[in-house]
C-alpha positions in Angstrom: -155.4 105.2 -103.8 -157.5 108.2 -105.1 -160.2 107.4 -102.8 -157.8 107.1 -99.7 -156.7 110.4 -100.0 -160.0 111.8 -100.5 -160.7 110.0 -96.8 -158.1 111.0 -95.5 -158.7 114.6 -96.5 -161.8 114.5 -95.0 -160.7 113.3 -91.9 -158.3 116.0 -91.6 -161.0 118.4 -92.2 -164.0 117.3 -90.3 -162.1 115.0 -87.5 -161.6 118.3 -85.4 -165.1 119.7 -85.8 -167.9 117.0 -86.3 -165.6 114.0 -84.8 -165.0 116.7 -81.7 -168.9 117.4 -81.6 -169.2 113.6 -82.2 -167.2 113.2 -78.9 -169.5 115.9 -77.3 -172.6 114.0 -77.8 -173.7 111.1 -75.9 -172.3 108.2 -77.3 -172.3 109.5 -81.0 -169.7 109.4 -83.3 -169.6 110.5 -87.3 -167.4 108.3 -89.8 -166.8 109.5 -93.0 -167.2 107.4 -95.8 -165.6 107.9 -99.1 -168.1 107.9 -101.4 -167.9 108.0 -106.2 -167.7 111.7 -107.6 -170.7 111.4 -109.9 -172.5 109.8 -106.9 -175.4 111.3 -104.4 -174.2 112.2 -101.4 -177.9 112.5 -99.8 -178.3 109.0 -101.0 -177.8 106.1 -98.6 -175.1 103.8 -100.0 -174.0 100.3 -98.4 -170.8 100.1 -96.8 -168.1 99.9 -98.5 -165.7 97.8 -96.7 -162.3 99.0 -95.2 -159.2 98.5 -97.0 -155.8 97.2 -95.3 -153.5 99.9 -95.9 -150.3 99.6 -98.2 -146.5 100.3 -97.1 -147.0 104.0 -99.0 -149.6 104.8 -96.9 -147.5 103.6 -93.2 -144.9 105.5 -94.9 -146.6 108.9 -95.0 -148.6 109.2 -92.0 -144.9 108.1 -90.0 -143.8 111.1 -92.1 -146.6 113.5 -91.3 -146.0 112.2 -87.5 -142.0 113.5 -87.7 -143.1 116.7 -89.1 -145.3 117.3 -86.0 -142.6 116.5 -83.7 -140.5 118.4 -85.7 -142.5 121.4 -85.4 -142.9 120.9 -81.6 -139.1 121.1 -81.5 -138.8 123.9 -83.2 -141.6 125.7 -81.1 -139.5 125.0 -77.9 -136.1 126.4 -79.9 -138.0 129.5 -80.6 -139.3 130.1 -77.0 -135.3 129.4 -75.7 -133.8 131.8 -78.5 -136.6 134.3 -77.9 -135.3 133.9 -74.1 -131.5 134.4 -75.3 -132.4 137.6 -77.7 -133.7 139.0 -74.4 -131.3 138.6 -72.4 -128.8 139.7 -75.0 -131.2 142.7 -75.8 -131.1 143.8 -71.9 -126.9 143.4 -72.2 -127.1 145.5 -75.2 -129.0 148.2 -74.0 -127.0 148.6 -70.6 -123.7 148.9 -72.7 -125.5 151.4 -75.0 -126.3 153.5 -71.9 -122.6 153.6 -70.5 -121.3 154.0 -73.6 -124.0 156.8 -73.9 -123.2 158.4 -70.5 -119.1 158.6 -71.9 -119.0 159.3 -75.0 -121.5 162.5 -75.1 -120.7 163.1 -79.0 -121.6 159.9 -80.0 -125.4 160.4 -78.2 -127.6 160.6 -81.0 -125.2 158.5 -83.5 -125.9 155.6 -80.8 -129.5 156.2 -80.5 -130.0 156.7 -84.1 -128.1 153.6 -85.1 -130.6 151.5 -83.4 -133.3 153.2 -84.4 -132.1 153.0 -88.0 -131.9 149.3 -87.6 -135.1 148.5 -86.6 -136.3 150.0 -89.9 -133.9 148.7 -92.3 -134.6 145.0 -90.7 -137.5 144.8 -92.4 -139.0 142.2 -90.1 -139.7 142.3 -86.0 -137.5 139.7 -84.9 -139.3 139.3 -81.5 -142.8 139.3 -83.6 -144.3 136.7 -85.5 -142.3 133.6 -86.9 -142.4 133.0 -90.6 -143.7 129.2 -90.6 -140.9 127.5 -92.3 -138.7 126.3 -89.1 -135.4 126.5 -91.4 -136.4 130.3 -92.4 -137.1 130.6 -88.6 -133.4 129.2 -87.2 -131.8 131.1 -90.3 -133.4 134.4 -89.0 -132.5 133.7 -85.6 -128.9 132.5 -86.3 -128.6 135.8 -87.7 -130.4 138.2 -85.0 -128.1 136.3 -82.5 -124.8 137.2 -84.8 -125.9 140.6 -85.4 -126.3 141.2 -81.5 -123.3 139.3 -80.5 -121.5 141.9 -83.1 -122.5 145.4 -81.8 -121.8 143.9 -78.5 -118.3 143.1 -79.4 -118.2 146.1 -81.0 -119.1 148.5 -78.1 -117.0 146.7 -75.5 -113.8 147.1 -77.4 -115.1 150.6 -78.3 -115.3 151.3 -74.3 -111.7 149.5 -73.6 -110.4 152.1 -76.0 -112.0 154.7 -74.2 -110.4 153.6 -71.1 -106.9 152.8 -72.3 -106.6 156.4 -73.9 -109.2 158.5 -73.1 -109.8 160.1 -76.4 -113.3 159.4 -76.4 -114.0 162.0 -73.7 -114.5 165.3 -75.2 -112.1 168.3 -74.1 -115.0 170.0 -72.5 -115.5 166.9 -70.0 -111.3 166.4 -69.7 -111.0 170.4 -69.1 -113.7 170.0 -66.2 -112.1 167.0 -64.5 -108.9 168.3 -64.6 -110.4 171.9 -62.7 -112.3 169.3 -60.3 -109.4 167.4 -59.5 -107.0 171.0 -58.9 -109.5 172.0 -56.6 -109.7 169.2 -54.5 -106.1 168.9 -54.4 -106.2 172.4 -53.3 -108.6 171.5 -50.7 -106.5 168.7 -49.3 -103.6 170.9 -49.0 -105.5 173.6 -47.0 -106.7 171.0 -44.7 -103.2 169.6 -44.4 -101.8 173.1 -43.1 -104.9 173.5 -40.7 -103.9 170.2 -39.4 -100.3 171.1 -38.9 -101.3 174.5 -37.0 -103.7 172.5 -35.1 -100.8 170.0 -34.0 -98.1 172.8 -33.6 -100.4 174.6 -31.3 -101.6 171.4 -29.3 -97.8 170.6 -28.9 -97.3 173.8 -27.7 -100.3 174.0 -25.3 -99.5 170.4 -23.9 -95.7 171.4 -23.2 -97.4 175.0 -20.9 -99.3 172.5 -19.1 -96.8 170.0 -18.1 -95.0 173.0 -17.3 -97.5 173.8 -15.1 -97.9 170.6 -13.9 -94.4 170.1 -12.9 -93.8 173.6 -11.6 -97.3 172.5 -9.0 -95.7 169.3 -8.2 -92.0 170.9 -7.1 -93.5 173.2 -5.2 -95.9 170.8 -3.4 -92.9 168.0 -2.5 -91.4 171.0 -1.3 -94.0 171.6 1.0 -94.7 167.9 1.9 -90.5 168.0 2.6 -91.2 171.5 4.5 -93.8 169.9 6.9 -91.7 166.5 7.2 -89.1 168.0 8.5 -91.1 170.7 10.4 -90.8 174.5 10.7 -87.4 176.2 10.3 -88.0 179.2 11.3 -87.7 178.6 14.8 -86.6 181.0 17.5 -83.6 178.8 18.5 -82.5 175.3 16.8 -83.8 173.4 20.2 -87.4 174.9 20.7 -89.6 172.5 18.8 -91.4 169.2 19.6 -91.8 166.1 17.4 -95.5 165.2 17.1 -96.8 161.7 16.8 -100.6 161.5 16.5 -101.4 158.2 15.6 -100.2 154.7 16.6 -99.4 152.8 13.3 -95.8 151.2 12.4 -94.4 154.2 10.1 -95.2 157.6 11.9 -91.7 158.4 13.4 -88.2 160.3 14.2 -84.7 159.7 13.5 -81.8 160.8 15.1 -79.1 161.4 12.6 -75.9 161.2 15.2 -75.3 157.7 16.4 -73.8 156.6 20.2 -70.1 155.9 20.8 -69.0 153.3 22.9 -70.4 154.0 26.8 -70.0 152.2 30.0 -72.8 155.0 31.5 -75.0 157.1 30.1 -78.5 159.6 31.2 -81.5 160.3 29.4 -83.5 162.9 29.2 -86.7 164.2 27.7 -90.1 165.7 27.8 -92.7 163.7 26.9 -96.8 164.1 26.5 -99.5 161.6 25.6 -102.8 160.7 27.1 -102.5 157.3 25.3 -104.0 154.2 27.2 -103.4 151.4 27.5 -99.7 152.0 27.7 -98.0 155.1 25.9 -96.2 152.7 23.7 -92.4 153.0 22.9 -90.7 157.2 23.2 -87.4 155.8 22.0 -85.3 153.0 21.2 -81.4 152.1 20.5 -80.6 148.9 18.4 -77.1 147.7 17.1 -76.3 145.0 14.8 -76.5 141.8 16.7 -78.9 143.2 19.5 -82.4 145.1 18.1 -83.3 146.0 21.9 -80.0 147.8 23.3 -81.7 150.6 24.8 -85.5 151.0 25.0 -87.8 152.6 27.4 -91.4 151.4 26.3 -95.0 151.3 28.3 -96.8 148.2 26.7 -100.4 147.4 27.7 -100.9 147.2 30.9 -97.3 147.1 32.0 -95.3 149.5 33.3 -93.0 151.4 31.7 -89.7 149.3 31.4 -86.1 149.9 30.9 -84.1 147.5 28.6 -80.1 147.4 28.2 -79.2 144.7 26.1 -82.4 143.2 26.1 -82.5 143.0 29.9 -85.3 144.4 31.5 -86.1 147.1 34.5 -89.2 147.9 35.5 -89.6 152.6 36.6 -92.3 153.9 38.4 -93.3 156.3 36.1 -96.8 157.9 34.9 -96.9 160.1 32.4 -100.2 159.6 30.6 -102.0 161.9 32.0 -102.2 164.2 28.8 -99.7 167.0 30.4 -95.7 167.7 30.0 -93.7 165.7 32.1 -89.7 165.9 32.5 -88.3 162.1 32.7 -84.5 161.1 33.1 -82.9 157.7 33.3 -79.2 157.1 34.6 -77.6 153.9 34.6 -73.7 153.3 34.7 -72.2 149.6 33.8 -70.9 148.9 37.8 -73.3 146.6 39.4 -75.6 147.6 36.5 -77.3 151.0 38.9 -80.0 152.8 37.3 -82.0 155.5 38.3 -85.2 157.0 37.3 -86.7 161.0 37.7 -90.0 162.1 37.0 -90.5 166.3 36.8 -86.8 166.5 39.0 -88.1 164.2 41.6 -86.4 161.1 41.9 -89.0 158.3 41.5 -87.0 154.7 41.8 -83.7 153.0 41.5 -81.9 149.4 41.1 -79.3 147.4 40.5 -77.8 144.3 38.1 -79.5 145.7 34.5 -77.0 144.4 32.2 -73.9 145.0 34.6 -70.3 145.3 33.1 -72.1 145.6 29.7 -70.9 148.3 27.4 -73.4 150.3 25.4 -72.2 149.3 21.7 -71.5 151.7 19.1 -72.8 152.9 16.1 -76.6 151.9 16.0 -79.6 153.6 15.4 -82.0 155.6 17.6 -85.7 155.9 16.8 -88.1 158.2 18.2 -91.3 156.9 18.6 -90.9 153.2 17.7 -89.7 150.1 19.2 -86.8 148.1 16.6 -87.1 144.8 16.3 -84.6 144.9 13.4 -81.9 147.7 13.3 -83.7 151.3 12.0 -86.5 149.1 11.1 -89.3 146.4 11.7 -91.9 147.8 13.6 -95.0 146.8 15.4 -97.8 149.4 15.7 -98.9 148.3 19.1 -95.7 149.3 20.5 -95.7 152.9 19.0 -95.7 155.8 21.2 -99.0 158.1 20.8 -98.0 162.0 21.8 -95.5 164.8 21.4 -91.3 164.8 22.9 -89.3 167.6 23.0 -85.4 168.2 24.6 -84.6 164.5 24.1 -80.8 164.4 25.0 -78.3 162.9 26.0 -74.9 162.3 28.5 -72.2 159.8 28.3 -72.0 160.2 32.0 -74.6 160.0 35.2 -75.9 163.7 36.0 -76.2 165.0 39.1 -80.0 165.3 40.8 -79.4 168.8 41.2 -78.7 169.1 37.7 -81.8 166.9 36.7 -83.5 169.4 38.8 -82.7 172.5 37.6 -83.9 171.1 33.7 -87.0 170.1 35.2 -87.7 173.6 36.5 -86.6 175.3 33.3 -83.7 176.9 35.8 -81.3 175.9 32.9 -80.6 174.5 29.5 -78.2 171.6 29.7 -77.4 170.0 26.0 -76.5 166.5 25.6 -72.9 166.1 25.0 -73.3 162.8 23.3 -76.8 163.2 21.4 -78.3 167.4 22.1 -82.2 168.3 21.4 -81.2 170.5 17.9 -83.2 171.0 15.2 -81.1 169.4 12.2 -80.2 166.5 14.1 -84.1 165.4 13.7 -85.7 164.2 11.0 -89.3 163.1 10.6 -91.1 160.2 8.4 -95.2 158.6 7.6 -96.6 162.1 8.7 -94.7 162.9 11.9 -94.0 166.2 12.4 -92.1 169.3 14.3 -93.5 172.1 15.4 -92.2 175.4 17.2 -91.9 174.9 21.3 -90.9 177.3 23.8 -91.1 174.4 26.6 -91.3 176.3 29.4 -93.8 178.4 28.4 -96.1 175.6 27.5 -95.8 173.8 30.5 -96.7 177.0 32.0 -99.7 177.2 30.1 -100.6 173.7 31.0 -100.3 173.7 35.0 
């Protein structure tokens, strides 16, 4: 037994140097041989055989081989506590610093403290390990405890803090409170200047829809002004109705409708230089019947009379661009109808709608050809010029009388519909405009 151990011991203390350098050379290797005490070690001795080892000896090296495993364990506990005292280190420190950064009378206690207790420890836990592995986990249980504690101990220190503020000092409270009264003060100041701002916007908006309304009356009063043309006219019947474009909108309404009439003569001046056809001067439509009375030059047509839709064809031209007096008679006997151009009688006929009464209580349009009552018009059939002294009769007139308006000799108002100024009203940019008719046409020839 005595001389295993004293192998053994020597192969514990030589099998990592000369067995090593045994495995460094080529293809040596050293055994150690157990040898008597009062024997010469520089003396070659024979062999001495091997002997089988006992159940003691199985026992121990098993035991020595636990204890190295053991002592591996341990060394990978110590690298995973040294990880967690880290980590719980790093915690501690940032609560130290809040703390620190909130409690200003407390500073140097705080910094002292842990000063103070890595002096008093006696040993650098994060150092070097004492070799016993159950001194080691003891001293680690306890570092971990110790940390866990102060932690504890400073969180419920900073919930205090928080729930009743008595660890800030009065200085810090006093300066808060000052802070917080002078941005409230601030807030309020901007408040007013935002009030002013708004009272004066309000008030600036409501000048400028003044303003804006005040321009917009005054401009439909002018649109109404030139819609129904100038008013200021030397006598209600000198003005002409102007109607510069052909489209199905620019036109004139009489206001004053027909009665009943079994005859009737129209009258007018008319001036367009329009072609082909100067469209439609005026027409007279009733429920039932759209085309009652209409004198209209379409295309190349002539110009044509209709009484209750029935047509005549005048020898008229007037599109020469110059004033021209026109009248048209017709009475309900034998249906007779006569036309006059500048007093001259130019044609006449017979059978246009005879024994037909003129029907009551339409509409007449200047202008515009009706294929619905007051409505429904076609721009090609629009008349393209100025009219003036559009009146007229329930009765036939006389040539001589026809005459006499043709050379301005006399005024002769329409008993049934006269030429006046408020009788007249314009739409879609037609307008009237002061007329002295005579004069003009004096101007023209």
């Amino acid at each position: 037994m005595l001389a295993f151990l004293v192998g053994l011991l020597c192969f514990v203390a030589l099998g990592g140097g000369y067995v090593a350098r045994g495995q460094d050379a080529k293809g040596t290797r050293f055994v150690c041989t157990s040898i008597p005490i009062d024997a010469d070690p520089n003396c070659p001795l024979p062999p001495i055989p091997m002997q089988s080892t006992s159940p003691q000896e199985d026992e121990l090296r098993n035991t020595v081989m636990q204890l190295r495993e053991t002592i591996l364990q341990q060394k990978e506990t110590i690298v995973n506590q040294r990880e967690t005292i880290k980590e719980l280190t790093g915690k501690l420190t940032q609560c130290e610093s809040a703390s620190e950064s909130t409690m200003l009378d407390g500073k140097q206690n705080q910094g002292s403290w842990r000063k103070d207790f890595s002096k008093t420890s006696g040993k650098d836990t994060m150092g070097d390990l004492p070799r016993d592995p159950s001194e080691t986990i003891d001293n680690l249980g306890r570092t971990m405890q110790s940390l866990k504690d102060r932690l504890e101990n400073l969180e419920q220190q900073q919930m205090r803090a928080n729930m009743s503020g008595a660890a800030f000092p009065n200085e810090l409270r006093d300066l808060l409170q000052r802070r917080l009264g002078d941005l409230e003060n601030q807030l309020l100041n901007k408040v007013s200047e935002l009030e002013d701002e708004k009272s004066m916007l309000y008030n600036e908006t409501a000048a400028h829809r003044h303003r804006t309304d005040t321009a917009l009356n005054t401009l439909l009063e002018r649109i109404h002004e030139l819609e129904k043309g100038n008013s200021g006219f030397k006598s209600p019947e000198d003005f002409k109705v102007s109607l510069p474009l052909r489209t199905n909108y620019l036109y004139g309404r009489i206001k004053k409708s027909l009665p009943e009439m079994y005859a009737f003569t129209v009258c007018m001046w008319l001036k367009s230089s329009t072609s082909p056809g100067i469209g439609a001067p005026f027409s007279y439509g009733v429920p039932g019947q759209a085309n009652e009375i209409v004198l209209i030059e379409w295309g190349d047509n002539p110009i044509e009379l209709l009484i209750n839709d029935k047509v005549a064809q005048l020898p008229l031209s007037v599109s020469d661009g110059r004033w021209h007096h026109i009248c048209i008679t017709w009475t309900t006997r034998d249906g007779l109808w006569e036309a006059y151009q500048d007093g001259e009688k130019l044609g006449s006929g017979e059978n246009l709608a005879p024994w037909h009464p003129i029907k009551p209580g339409g509409v007449i349009i200047l202008g515009q050809e009706q294929d619905t009552v007051g409505g429904r018009f076609d721009a090609t059939q629009a008349f393209v010029g100025e009219m003036t002294q559009f009146n007229i009769w329930d009765r036939v007139l006389k040539a001589q009388d026809i005459m006499s308006m043709a050379n301005c000799s006399s005024n002769m108002p329409g008993n049934v519909i006269p030429w006046v100024d408020n009788n007249v009203d314009v739409f879609g940019g037609a307008t009237k405009w002061a007329l002295e008719m005579c004069e003009d046409r004096l101007y023209d020839s």
